[in-house]
GUMI-324304 format. One record per residue (C-alpha): residue number from 1; z, x, y. Coordinates in nm, 2 decimals. Layout:
N
DRENPA  nr     pz     px     py
DRENPA NUM      Z      X      Y
...
***
This chain:
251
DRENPA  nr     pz     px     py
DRENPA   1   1.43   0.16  -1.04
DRENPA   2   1.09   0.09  -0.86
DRENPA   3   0.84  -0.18  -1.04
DRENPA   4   0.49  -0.07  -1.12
DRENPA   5   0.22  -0.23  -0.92
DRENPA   6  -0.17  -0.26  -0.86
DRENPA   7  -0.34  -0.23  -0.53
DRENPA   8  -0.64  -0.49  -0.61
DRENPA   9  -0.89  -0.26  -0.39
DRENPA  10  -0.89  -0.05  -0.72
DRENPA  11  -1.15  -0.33  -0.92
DRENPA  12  -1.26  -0.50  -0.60
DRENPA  13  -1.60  -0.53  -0.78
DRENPA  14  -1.44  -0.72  -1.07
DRENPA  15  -1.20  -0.94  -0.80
DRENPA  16  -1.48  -1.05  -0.64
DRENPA  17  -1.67  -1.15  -0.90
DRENPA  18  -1.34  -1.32  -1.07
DRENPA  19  -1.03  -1.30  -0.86
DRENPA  20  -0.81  -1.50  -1.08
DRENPA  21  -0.92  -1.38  -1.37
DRENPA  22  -0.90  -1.01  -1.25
DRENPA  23  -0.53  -1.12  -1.11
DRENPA  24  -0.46  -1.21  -1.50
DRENPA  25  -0.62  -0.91  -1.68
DRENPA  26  -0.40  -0.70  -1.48
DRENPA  27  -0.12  -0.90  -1.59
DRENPA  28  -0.22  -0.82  -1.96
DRENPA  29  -0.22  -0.47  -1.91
DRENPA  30   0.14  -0.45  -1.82
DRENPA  31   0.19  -0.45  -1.44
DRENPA  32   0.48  -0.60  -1.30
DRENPA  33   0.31  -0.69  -0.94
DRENPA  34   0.01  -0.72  -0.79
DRENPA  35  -0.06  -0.57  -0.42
DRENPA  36  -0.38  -0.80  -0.27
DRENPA  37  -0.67  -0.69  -0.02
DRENPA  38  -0.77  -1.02   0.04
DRENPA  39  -0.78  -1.34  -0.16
DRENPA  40  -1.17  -1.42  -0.15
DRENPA  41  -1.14  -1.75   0.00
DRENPA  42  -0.89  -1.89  -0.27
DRENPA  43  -0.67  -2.15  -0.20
DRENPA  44  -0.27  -2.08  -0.22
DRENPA  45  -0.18  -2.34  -0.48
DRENPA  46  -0.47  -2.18  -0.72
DRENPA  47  -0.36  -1.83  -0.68
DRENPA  48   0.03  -1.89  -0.67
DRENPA  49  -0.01  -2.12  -1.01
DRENPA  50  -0.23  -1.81  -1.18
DRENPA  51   0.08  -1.59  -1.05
DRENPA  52   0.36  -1.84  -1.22
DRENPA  53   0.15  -1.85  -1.54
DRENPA  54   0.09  -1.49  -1.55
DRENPA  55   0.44  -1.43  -1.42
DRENPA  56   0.35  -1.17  -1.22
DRENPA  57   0.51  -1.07  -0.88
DRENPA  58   0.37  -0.96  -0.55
DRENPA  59   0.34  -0.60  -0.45
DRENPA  60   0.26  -0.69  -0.11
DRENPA  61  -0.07  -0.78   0.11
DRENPA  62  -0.30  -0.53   0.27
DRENPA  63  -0.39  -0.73   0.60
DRENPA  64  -0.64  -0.68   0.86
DRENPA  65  -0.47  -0.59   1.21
DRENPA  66  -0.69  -0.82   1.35
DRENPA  67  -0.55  -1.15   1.13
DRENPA  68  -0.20  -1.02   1.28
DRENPA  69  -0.25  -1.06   1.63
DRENPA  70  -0.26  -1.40   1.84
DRENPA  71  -0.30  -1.73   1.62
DRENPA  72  -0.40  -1.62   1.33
DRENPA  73  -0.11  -1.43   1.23
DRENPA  74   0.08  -1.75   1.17
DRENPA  75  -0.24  -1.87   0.93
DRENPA  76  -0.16  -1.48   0.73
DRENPA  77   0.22  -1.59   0.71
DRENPA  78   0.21  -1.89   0.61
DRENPA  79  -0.08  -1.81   0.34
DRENPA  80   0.20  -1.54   0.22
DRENPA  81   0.49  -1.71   0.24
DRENPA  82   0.32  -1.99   0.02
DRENPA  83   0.15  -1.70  -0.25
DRENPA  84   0.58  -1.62  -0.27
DRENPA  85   0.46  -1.27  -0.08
DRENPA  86   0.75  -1.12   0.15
DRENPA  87   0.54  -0.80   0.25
DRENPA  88   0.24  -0.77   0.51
DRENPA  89   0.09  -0.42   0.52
DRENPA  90  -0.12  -0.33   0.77
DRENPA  91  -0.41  -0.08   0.61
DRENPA  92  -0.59   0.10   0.85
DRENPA  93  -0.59   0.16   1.25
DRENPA  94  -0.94   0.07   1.41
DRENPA  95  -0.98   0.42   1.65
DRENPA  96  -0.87   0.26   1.97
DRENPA  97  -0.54   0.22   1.79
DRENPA  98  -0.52   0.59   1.74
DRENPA  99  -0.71   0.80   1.94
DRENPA 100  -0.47   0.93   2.15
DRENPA 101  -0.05   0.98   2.18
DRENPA 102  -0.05   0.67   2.43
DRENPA 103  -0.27   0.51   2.18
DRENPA 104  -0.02   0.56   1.89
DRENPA 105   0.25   0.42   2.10
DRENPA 106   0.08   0.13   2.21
DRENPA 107   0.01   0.08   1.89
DRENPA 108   0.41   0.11   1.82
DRENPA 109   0.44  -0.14   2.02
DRENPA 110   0.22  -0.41   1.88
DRENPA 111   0.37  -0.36   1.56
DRENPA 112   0.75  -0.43   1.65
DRENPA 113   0.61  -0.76   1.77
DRENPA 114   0.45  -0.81   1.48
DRENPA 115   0.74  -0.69   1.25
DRENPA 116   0.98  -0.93   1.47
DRENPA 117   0.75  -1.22   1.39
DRENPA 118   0.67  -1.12   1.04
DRENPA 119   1.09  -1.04   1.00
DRENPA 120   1.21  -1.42   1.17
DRENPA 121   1.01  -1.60   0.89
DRENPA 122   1.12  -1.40   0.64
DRENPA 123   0.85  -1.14   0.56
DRENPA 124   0.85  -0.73   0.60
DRENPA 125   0.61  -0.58   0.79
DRENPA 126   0.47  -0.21   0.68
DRENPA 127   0.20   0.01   0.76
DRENPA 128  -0.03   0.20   0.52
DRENPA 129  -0.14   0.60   0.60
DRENPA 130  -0.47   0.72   0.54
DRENPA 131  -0.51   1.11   0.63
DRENPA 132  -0.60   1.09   1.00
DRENPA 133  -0.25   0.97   1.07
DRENPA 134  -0.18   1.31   1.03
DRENPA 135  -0.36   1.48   1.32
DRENPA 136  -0.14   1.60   1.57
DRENPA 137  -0.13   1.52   1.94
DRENPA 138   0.06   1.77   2.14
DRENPA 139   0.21   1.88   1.89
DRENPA 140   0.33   1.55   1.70
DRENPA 141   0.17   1.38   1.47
DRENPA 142   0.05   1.02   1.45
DRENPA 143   0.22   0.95   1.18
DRENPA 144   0.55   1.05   1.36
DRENPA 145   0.43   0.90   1.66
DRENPA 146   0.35   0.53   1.51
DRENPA 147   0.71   0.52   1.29
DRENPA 148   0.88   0.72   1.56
DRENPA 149   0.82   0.46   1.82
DRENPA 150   0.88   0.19   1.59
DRENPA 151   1.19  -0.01   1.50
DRENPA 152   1.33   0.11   1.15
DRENPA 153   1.40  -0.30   1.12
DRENPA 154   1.09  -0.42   1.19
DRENPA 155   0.83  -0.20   1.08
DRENPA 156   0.86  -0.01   0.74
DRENPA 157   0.63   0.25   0.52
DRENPA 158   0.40   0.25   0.30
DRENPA 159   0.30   0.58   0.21
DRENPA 160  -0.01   0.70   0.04
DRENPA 161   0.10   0.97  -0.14
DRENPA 162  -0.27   1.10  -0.21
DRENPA 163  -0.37   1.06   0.14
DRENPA 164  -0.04   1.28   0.29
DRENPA 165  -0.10   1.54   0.01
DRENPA 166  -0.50   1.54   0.13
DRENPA 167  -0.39   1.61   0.51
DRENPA 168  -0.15   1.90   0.43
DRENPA 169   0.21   1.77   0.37
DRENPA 170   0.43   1.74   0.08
DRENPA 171   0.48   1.35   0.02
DRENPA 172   0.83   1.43  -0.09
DRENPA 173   0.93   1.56   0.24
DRENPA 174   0.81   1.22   0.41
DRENPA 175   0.98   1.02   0.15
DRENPA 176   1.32   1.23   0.25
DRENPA 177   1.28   1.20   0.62
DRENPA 178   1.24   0.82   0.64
DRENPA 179   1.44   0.71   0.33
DRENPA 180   1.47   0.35   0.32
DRENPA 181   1.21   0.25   0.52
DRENPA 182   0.97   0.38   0.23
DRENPA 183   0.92   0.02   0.07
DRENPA 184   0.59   0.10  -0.15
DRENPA 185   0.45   0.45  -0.27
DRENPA 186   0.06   0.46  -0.33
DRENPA 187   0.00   0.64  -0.62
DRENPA 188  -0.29   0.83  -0.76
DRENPA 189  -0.39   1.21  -0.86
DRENPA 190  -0.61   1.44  -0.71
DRENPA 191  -0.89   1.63  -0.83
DRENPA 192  -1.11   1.90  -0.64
DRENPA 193  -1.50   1.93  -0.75
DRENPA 194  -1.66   2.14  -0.54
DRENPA 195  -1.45   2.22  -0.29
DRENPA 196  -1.41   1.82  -0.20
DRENPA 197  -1.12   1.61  -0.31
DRENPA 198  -1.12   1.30  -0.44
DRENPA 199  -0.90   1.06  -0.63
DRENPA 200  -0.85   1.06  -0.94
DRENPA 201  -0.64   0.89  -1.25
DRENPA 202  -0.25   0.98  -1.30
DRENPA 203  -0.19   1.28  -1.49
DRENPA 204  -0.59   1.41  -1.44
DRENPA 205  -0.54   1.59  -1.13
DRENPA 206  -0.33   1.81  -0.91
DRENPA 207  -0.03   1.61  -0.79
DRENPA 208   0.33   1.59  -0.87
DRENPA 209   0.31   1.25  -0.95
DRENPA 210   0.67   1.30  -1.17
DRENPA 211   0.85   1.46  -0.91
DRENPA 212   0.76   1.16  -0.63
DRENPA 213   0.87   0.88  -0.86
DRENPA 214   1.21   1.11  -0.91
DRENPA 215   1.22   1.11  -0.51
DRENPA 216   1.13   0.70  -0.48
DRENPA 217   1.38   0.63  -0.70
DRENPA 218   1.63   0.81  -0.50
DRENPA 219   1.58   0.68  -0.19
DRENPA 220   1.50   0.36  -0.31
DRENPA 221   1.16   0.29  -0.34
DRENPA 222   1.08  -0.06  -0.46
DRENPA 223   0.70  -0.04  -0.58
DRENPA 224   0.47   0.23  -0.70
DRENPA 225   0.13   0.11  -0.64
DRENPA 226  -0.11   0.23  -0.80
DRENPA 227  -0.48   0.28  -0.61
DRENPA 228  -0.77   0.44  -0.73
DRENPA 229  -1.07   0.47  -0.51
DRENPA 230  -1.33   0.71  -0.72
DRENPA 231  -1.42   0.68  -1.05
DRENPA 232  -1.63   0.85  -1.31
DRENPA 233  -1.60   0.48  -1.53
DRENPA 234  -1.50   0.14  -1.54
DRENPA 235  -1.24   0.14  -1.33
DRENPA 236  -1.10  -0.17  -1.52
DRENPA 237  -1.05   0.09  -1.78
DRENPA 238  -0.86   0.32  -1.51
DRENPA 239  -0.65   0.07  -1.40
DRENPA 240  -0.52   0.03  -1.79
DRENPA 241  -0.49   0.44  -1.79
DRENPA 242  -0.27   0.44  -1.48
DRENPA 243  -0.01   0.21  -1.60
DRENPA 244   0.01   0.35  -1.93
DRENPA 245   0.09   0.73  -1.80
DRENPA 246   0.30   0.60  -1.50
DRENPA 247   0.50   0.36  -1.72
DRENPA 248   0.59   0.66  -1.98
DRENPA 249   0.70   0.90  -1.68
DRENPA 250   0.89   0.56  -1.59
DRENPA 251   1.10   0.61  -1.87
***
């Protein structure tokens, strides 16, 4: 059974006014890990003691391409490793990454050094969708293209559930075709308000947020994370909503 996690970006106003105290109130509503997009200058030892105290678990890090390339990937390890984080997820492609089929395998390439690296000091290495992933070159999409090109070993998935649904494919589908490389689902709903979509919390929207933890589960899945980017609120408030109605579908 997957564990129930928060993707921080989701009260990055309150995180960077209080990180650690954010990191604790999200312990207190119920979450059993905590996925990071950044750490706001705060030393290891302070946030790994918050961690202990809260006992709370890491969901992963969402880091930067450019902190995973040359000498400073070894800084964003070791930072991990000493947080107790075995999981560095790359967000978001900058457009040179992805412009293009040779771009997307370039980009394959980079990452399977990266994953190596990340894999021989004990960490995973997985990338994070958005929609434009999904735009096809000759035929094949980038998504394809990245995880196609990529070692099953060394680079894993995260998929954003919302972000696959927004560009046209069933989540589900994804989930079956790569199995366990899936190591984290984003989760959130979708509404539509005049003709634009936008996210929303569980169980307010369009998505068949039941039937994709049914499909994590099955292939293995070992976080749901949720991430909200739009809110009509405090999104403090949201995050409390989210865990409550993914916890009881949990059940």
């Amino acid at each position: 059974m997957g564990k129930i996690g928060l993707q921080l970006y989701s009260v990055r106003e309150a995180a960077g006014e209080d990180f650690l105290g954010t990191v604790s109130r999200v312990a207190d509503m119920g979450y059993e890990g905590i996925q990071f997009a950044g750490f706001f200058k705060t030393p290891a030892k302070d946030l790994k003691r918050i961690l202990n105290e809260e006992r709370i678990s890491t969901a992963g890090s969402h880091v930067g391409l450019d902190v995973l390339i040359g000498d400073k990937i070894q800084e964003t390890i070791s930072y991990n490793l000493d947080i107790g984080n075995d999981l560095i997820i790359c967000p978001f492609l900058p457009e040179e990454s992805r412009n293009t089929s040779d771009d997307y395998q370039r980009t394959a390439e980079q990452f399977n050094k990266i994953g190596q690296i990340c894999k021989d000091n004990g960490l995973t290495f997985a990338y994070h969708n958005h929609n434009f992933e999904f735009d096809t070159y000759d035929g094949i999409a980038g998504f394809d293209l990245l995880f196609g090109n990529t070692d099953p070993s060394l680079v894993k998935v995260e998929l954003d559930c919302y972000w696959a649904t927004y560009a046209g494919y069933d989540p589900r589908d994804i989930i079956k075709k790569y199995g366990n490389r899936v190591v984290s689902l984003h989760i959130k709903d979708m509404k539509e308000e005049n003709g634009n979509k936008r996210s929303s919390e569980i169980g307010s929207g369009t998505l068949d947020i039941d039937g994709l933890l049914q499909v994590g589960n099955e292939y293995g899945v070992n976080w749901f994370v949720v991430e909200q980017e739009q809110f009509d609120g405090d999104p403090m408030v949201s995050a409390k909503l989210n865990i409550d109605h993914l916890a009881q579908l949990l059940k």
